[in-house]
C-alpha positions as CSV (number, residue, x, y, z in Angstrom):
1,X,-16.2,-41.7,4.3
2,X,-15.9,-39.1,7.0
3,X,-12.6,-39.4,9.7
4,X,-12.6,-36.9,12.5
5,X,-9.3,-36.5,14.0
6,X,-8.4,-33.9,17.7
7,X,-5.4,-31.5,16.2
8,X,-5.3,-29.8,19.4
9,X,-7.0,-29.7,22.6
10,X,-6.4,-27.1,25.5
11,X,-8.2,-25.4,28.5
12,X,-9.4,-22.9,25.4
13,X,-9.3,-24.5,22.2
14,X,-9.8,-27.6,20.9
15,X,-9.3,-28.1,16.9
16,X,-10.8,-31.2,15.1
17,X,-11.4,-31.7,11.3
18,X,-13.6,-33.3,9.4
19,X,-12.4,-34.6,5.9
20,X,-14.6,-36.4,2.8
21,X,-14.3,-36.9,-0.4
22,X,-15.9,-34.9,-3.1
23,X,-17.5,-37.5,-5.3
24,X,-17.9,-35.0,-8.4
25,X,-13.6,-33.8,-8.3
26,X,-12.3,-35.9,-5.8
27,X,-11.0,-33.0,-3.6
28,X,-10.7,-33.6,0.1
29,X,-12.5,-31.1,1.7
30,X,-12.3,-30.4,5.4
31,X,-14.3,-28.1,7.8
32,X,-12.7,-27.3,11.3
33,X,-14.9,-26.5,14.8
34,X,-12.3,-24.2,17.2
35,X,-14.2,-24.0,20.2
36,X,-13.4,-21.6,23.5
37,X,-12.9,-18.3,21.5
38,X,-13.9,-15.2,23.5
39,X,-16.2,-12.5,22.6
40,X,-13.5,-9.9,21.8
41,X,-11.3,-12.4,19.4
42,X,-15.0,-13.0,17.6
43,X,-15.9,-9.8,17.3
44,X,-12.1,-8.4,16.0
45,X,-12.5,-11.4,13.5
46,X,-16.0,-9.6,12.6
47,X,-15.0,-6.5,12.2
48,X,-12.2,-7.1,10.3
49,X,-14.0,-9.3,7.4
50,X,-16.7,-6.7,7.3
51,X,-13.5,-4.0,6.6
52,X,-12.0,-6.5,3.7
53,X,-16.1,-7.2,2.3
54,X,-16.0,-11.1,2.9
55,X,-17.3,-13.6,5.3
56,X,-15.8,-14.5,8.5
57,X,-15.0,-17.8,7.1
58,X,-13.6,-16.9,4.0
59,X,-11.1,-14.5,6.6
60,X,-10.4,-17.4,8.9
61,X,-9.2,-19.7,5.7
62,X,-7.3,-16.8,4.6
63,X,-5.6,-16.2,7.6
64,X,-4.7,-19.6,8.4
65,X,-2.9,-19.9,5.1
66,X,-0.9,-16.9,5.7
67,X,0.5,-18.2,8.8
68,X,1.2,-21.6,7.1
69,X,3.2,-19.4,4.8
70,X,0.9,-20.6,1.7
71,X,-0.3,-16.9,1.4
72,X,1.7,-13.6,0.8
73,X,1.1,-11.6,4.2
74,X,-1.3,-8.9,3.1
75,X,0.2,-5.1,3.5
76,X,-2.7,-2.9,5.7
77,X,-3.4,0.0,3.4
78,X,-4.2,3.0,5.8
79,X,-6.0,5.6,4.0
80,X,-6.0,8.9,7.0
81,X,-3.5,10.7,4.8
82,X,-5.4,10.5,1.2
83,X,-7.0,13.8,1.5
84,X,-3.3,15.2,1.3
85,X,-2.6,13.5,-1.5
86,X,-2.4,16.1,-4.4
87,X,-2.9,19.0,-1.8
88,X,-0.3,20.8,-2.6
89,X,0.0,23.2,-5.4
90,X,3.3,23.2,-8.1
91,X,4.8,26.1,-6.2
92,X,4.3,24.2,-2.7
93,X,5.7,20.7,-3.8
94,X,8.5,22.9,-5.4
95,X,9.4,24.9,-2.4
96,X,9.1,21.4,-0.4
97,X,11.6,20.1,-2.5
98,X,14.0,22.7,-2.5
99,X,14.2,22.4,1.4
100,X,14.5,18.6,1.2
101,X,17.2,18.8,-1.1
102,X,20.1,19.5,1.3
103,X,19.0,16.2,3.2
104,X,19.7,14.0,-0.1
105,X,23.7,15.3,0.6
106,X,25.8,12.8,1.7
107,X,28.7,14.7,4.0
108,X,31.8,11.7,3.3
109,X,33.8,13.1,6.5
110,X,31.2,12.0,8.4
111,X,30.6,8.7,7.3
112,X,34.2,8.1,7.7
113,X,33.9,9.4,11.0
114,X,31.0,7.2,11.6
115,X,32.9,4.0,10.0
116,X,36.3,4.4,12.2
117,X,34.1,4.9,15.3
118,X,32.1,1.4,14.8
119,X,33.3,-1.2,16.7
120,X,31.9,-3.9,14.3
């Protein structure tokens, strides 16, 4: 048995799904047609499932649970930086450190200051 049903229709989109029964687990499976995408969207959904190694599909499904709030939102790992990463010798991170350090002091005058002058 196969029902199609309209989700949503618009001067851009319309979404319909198709949903049958599995006969072998009795899953409902569904496929969905979103029509009136532009080139750019397509290609940015292209290019970013070629980045993560998986099909455009397999994105699209990912991506739709995520906004359902099915899925954990996946943190972008930027990788520009990794040829830093262990740069730096003992005596550089040292030295480094030893200039940071008068940033980790907490001045209590201030905050006080800070507190009294807060409105909220």
């Amino acid at each position: 048995m196969i029902r199609e049903k309209q989700i949503l229709s618009g001067p851009l989109a319309v979404l319909s799904f198709n949903a049958g029964k599995m006969i072998s687990t009795g899953d409902v499976m569904a496929s969905l047609s979103v029509r009136g995408l532009n080139a750019e969207t397509v290609a940015t959904l292209k290019s970013m499932a070629s980045e993560e190694g998986s099909s455009v599909n397999a994105l699209v499904l990912r991506l739709i649970d995520q906004g359902l709030g099915k899925l954990p939102r996946q943190i972008k790992r930027h990788h520009d930086l990794d040829a830093l990463m262990g740069a730096w010798s003992a005596e550089e991170a040292a030295a480094f450190d030893a200039v940071c350090r008068d940033f980790e002091q907490i001045d209590p005058a201030l905050w006080r200051e800070t507190l009294a002058s807060d409105p909220h």
